[in-house]
PDB file as gemmi writes it, atoms N, CA and C in Angstrom:
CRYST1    1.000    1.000    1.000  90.00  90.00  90.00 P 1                      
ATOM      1  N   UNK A   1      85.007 -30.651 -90.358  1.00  0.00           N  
ATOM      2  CA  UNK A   1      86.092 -30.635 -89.410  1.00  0.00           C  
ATOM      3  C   UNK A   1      85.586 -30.237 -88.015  1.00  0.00           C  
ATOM      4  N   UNK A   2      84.822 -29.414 -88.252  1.00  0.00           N  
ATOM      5  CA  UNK A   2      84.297 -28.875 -86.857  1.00  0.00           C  
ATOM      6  C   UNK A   2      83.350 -29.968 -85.864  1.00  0.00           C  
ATOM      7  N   UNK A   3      82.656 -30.532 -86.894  1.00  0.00           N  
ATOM      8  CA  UNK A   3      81.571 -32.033 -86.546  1.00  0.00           C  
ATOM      9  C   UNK A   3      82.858 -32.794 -85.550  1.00  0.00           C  
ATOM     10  N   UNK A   4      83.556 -33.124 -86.242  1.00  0.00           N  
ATOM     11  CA  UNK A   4      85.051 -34.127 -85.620  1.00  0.00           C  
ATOM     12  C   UNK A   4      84.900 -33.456 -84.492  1.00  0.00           C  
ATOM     13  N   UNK A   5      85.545 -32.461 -84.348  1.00  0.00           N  
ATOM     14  CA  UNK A   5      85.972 -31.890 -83.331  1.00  0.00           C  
ATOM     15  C   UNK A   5      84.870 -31.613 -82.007  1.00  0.00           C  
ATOM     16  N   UNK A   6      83.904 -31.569 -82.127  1.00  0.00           N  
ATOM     17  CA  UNK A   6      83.084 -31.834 -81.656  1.00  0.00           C  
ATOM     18  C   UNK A   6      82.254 -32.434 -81.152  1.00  0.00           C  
ATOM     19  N   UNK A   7      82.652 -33.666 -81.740  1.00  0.00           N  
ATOM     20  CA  UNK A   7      82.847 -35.520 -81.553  1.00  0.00           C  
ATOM     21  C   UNK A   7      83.404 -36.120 -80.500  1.00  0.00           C  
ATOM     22  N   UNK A   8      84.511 -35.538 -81.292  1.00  0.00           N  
ATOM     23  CA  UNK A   8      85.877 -36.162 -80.234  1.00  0.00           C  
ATOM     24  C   UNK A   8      86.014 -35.291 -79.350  1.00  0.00           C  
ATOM     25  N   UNK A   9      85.706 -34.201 -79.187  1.00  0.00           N  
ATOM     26  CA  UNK A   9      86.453 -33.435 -77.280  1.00  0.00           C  
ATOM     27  C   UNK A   9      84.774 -33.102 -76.682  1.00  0.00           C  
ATOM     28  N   UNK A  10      84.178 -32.336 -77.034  1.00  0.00           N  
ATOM     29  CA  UNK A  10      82.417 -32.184 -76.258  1.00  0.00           C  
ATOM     30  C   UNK A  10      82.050 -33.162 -75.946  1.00  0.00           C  
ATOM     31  N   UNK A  11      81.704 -34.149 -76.826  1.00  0.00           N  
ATOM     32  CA  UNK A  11      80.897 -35.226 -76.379  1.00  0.00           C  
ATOM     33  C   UNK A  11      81.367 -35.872 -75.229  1.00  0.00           C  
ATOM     34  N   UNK A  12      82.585 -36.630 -75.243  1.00  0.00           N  
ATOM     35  CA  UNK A  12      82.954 -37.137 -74.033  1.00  0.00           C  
ATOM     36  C   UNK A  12      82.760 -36.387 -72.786  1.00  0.00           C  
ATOM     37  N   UNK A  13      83.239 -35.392 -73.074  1.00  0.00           N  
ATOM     38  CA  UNK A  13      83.168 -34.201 -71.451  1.00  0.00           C  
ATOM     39  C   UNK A  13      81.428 -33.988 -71.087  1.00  0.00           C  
ATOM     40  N   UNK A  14      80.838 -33.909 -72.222  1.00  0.00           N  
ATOM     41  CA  UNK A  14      79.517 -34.653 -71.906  1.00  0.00           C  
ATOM     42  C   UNK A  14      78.608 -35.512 -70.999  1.00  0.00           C  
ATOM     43  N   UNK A  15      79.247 -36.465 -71.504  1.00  0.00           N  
ATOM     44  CA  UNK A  15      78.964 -38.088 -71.040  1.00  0.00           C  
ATOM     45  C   UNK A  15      79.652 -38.100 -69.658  1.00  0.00           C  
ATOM     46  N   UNK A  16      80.687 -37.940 -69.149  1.00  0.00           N  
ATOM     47  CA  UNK A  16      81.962 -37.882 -68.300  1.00  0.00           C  
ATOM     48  C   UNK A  16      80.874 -37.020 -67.243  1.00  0.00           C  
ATOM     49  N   UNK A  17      80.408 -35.809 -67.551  1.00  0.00           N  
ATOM     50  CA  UNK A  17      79.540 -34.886 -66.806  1.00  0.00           C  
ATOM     51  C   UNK A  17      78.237 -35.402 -66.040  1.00  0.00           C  
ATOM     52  N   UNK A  18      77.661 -36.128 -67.185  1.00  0.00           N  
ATOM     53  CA  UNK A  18      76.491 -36.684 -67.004  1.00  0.00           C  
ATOM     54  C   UNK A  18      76.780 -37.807 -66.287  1.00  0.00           C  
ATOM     55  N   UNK A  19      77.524 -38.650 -66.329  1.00  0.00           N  
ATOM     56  CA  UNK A  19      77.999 -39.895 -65.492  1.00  0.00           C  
ATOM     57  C   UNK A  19      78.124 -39.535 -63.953  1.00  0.00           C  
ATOM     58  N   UNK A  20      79.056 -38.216 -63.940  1.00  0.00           N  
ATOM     59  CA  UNK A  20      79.165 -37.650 -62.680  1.00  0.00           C  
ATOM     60  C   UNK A  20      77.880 -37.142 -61.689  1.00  0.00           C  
ATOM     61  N   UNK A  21      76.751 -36.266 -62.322  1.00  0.00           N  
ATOM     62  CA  UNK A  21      75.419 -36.320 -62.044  1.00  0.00           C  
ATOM     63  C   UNK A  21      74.578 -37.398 -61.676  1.00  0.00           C  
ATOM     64  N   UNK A  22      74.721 -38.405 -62.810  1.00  0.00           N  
ATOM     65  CA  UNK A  22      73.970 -39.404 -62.429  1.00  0.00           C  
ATOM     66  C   UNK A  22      74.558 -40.304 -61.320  1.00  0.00           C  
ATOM     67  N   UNK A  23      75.867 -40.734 -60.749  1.00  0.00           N  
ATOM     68  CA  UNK A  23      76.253 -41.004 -59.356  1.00  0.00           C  
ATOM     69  C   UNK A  23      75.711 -40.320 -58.247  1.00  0.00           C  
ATOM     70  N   UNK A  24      75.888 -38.987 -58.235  1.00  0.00           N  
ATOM     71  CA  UNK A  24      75.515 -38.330 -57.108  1.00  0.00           C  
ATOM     72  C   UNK A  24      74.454 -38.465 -57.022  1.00  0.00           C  
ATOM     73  N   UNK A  25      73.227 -38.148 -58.145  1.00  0.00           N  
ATOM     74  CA  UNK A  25      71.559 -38.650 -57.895  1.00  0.00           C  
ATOM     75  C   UNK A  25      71.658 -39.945 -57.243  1.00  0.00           C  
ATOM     76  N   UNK A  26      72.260 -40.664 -57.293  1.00  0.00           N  
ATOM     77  CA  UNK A  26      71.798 -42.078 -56.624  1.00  0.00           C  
ATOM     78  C   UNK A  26      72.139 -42.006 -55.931  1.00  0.00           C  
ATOM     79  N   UNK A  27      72.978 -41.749 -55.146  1.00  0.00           N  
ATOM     80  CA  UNK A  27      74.288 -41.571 -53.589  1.00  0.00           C  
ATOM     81  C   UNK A  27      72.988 -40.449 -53.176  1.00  0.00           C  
ATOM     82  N   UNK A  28      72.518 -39.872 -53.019  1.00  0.00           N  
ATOM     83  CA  UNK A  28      71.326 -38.832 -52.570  1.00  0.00           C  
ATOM     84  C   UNK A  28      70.309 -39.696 -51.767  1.00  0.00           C  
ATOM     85  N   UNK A  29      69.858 -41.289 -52.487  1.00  0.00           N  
ATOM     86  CA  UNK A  29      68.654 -41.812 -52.194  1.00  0.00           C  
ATOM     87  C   UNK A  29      69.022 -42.350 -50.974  1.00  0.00           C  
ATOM     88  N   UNK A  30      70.634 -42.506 -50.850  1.00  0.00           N  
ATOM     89  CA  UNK A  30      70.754 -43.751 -49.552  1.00  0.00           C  
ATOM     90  C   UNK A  30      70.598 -42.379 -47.977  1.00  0.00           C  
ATOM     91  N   UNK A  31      70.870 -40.997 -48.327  1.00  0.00           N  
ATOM     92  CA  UNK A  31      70.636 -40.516 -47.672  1.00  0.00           C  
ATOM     93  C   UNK A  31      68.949 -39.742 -47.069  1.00  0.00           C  
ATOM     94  N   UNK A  32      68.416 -39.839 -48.305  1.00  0.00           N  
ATOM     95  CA  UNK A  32      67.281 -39.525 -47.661  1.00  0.00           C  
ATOM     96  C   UNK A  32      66.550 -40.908 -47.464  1.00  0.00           C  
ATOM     97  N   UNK A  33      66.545 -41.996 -47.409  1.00  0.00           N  
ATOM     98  CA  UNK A  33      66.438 -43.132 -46.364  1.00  0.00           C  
ATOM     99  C   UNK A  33      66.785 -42.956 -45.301  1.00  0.00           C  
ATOM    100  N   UNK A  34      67.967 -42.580 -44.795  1.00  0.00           N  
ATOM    101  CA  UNK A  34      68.182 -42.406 -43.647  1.00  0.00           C  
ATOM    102  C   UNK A  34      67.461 -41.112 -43.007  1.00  0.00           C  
ATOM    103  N   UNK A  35      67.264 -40.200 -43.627  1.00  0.00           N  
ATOM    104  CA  UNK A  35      66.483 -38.866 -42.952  1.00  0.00           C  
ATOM    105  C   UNK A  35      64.803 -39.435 -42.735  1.00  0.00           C  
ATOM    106  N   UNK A  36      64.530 -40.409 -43.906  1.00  0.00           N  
ATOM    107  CA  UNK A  36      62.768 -40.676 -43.429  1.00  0.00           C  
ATOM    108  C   UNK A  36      62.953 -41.365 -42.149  1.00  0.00           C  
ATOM    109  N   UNK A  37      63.751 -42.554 -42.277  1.00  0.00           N  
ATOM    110  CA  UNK A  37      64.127 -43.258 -41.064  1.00  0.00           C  
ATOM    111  C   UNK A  37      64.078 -42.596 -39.472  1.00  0.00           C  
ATOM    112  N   UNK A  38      64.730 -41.650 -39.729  1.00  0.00           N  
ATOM    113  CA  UNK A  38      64.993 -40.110 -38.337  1.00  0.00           C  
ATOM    114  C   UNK A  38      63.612 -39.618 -38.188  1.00  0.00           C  
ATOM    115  N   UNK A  39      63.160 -39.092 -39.354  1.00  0.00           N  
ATOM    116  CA  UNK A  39      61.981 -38.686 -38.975  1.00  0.00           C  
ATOM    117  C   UNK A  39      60.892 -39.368 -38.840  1.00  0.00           C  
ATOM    118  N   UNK A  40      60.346 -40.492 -38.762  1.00  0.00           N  
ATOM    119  CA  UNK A  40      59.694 -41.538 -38.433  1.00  0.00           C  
ATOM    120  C   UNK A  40      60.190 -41.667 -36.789  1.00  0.00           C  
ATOM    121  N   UNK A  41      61.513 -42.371 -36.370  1.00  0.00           N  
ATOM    122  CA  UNK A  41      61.524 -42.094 -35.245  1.00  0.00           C  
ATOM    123  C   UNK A  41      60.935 -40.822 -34.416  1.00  0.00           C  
ATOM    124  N   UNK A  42      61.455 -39.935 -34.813  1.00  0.00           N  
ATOM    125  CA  UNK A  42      60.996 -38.566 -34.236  1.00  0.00           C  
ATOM    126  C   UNK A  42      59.851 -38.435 -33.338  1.00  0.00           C  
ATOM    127  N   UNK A  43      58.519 -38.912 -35.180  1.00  0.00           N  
ATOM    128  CA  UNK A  43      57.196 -38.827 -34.935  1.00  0.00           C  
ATOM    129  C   UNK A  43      56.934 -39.542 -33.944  1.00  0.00           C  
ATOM    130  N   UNK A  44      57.743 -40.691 -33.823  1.00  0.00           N  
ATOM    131  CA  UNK A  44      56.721 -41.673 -32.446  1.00  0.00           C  
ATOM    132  C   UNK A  44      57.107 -40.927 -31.292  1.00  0.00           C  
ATOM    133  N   UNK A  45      58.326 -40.288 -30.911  1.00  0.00           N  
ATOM    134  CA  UNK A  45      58.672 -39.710 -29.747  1.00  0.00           C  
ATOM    135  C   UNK A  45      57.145 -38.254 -29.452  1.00  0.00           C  
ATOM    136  N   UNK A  46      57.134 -37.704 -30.526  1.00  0.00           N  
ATOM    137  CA  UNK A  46      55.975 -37.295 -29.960  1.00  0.00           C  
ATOM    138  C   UNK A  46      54.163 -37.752 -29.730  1.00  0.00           C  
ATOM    139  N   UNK A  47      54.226 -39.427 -29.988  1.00  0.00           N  
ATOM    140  CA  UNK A  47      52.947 -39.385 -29.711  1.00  0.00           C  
ATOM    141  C   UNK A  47      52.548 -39.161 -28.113  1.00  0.00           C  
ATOM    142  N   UNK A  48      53.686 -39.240 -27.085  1.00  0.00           N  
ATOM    143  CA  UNK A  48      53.311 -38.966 -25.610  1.00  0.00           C  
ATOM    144  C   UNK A  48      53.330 -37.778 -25.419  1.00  0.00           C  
ATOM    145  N   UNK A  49      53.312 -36.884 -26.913  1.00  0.00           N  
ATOM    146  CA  UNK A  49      53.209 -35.334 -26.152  1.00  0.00           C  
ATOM    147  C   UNK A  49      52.076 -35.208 -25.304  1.00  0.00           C  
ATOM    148  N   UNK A  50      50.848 -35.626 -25.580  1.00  0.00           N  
ATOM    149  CA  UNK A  50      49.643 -35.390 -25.027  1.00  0.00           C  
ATOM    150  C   UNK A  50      49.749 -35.443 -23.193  1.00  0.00           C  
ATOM    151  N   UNK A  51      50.313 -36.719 -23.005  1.00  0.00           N  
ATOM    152  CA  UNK A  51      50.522 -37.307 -21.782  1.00  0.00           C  
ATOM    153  C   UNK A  51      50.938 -35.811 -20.646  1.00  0.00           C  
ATOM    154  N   UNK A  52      51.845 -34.965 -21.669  1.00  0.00           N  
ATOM    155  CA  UNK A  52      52.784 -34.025 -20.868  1.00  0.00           C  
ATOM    156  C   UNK A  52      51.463 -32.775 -20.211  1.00  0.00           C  
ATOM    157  N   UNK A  53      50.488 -32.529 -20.739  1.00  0.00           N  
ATOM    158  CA  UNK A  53      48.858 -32.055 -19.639  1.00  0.00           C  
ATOM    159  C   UNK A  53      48.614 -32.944 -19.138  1.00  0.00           C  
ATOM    160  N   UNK A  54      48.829 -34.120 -18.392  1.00  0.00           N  
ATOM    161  CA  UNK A  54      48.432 -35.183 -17.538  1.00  0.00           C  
ATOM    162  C   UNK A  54      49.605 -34.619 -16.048  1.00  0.00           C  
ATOM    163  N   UNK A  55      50.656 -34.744 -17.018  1.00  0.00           N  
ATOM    164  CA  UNK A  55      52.199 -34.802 -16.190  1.00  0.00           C  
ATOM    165  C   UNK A  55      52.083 -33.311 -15.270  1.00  0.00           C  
ATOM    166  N   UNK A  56      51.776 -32.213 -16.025  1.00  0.00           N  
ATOM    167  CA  UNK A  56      52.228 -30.855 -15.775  1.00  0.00           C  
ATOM    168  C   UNK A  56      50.816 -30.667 -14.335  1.00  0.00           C  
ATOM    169  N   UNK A  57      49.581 -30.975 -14.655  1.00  0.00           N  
ATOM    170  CA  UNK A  57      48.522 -31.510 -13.588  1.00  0.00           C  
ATOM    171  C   UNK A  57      49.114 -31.935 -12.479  1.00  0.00           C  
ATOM    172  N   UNK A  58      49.722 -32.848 -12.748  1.00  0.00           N  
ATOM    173  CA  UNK A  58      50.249 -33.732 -11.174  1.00  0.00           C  
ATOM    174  C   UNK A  58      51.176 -32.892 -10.541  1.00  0.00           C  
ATOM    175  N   UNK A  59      52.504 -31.944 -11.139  1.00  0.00           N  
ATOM    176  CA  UNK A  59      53.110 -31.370 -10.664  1.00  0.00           C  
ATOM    177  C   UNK A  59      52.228 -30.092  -9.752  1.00  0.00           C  
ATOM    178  N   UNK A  60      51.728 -29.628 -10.461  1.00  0.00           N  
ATOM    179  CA  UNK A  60      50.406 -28.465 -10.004  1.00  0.00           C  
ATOM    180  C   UNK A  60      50.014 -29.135  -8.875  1.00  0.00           C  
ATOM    181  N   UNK A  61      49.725 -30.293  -8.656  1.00  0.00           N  
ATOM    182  CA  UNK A  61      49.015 -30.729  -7.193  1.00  0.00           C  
ATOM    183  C   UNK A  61      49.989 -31.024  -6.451  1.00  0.00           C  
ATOM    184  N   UNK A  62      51.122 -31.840  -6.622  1.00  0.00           N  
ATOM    185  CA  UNK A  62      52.298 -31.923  -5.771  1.00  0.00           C  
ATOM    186  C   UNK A  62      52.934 -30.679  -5.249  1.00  0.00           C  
ATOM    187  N   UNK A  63      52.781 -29.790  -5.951  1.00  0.00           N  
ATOM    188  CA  UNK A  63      53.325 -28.490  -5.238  1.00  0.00           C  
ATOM    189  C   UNK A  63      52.278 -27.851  -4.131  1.00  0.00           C  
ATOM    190  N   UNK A  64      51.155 -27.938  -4.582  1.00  0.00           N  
ATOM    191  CA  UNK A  64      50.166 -27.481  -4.182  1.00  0.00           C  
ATOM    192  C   UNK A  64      50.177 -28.290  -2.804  1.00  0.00           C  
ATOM    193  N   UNK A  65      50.093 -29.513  -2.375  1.00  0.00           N  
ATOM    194  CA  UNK A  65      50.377 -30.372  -1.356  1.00  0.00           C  
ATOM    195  C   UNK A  65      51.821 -30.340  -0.656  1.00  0.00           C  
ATOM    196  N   UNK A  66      52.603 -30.116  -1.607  1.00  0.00           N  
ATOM    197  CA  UNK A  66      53.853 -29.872  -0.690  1.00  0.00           C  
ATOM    198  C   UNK A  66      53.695 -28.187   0.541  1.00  0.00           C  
ATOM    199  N   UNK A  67      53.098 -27.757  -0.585  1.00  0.00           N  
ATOM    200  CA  UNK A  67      53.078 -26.325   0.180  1.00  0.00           C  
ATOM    201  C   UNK A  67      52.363 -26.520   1.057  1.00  0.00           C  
ATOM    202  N   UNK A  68      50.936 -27.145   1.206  1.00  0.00           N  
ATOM    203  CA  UNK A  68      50.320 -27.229   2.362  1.00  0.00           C  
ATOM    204  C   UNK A  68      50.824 -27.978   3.408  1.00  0.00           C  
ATOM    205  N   UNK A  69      51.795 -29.029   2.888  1.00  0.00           N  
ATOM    206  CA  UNK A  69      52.414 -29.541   3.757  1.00  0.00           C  
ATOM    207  C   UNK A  69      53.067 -28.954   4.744  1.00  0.00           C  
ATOM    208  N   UNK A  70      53.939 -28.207   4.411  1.00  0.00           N  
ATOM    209  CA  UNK A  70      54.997 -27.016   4.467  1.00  0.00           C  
ATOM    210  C   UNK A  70      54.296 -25.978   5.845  1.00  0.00           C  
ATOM    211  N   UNK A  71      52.928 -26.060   5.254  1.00  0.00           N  
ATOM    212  CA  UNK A  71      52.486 -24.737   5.907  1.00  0.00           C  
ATOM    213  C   UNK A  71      52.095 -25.452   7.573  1.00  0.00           C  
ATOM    214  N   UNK A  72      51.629 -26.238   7.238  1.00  0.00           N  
ATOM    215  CA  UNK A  72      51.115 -26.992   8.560  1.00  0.00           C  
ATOM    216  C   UNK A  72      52.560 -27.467   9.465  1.00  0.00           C  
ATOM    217  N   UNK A  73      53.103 -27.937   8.646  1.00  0.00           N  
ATOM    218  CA  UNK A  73      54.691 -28.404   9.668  1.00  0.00           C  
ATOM    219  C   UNK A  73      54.795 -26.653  10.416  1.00  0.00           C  
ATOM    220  N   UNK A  74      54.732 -25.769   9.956  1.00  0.00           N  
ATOM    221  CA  UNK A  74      55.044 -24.421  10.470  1.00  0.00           C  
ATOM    222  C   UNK A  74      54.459 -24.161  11.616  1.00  0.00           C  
ATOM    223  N   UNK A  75      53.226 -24.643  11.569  1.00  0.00           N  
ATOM    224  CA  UNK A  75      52.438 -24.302  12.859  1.00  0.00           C  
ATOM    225  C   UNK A  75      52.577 -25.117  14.178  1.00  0.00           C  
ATOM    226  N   UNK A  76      53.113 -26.580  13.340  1.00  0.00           N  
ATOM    227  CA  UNK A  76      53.159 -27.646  14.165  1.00  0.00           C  
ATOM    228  C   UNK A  76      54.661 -26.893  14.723  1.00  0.00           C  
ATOM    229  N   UNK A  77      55.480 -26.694  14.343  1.00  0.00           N  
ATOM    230  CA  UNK A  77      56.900 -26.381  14.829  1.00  0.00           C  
ATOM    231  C   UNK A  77      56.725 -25.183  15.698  1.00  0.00           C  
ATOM    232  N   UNK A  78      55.694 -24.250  15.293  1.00  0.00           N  
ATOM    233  CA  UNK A  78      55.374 -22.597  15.848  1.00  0.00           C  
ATOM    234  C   UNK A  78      55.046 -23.473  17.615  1.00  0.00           C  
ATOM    235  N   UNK A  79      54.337 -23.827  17.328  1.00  0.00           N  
ATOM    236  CA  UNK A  79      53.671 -24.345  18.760  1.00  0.00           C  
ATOM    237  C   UNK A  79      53.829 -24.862  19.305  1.00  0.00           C  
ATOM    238  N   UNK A  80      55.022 -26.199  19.242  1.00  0.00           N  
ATOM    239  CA  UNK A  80      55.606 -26.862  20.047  1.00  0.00           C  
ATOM    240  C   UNK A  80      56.743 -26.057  20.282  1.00  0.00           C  
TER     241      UNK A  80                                                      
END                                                                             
């Protein structure tokens, strides 16, 4: 009697359980496609990190030239 019963109400809630698990495992894959996808983009955004010690250089001299610029207009203005 107990076998029956055990048949008929566990098992299904079982199966019913496991059905439910096994949906969500698959509904999981379409999302981490989309996260490799993101992170692939990502990676290419930083292959110009390097570029940014090229960039930060030029600013260093543009300031550096602006200021001298700067300094000389001063004298030019002092003296006229």
């Amino acid at each position: 009697m107990l076998s029956l019963i055990v048949l008929l109400v566990v098992l299904p809630v079982v199966v019913v359980l496991l059905n439910n698990v096994l949906k969500e495992a698959n509904a999981i894959t379409g999302s981490i496609d989309r996260i490799t996808a993101a992170a692939r983009a990502g990676s290419k955004d930083l292959d110009a990190a390097p570029l940014l010690l090229t960039t930060q250089q030029q600013v260093r001299d543009t300031v550096a030239n602006v200021a001298a610029y700067g300094g000389s207009l001063d004298v030019i203005v002092d003296d006229a």
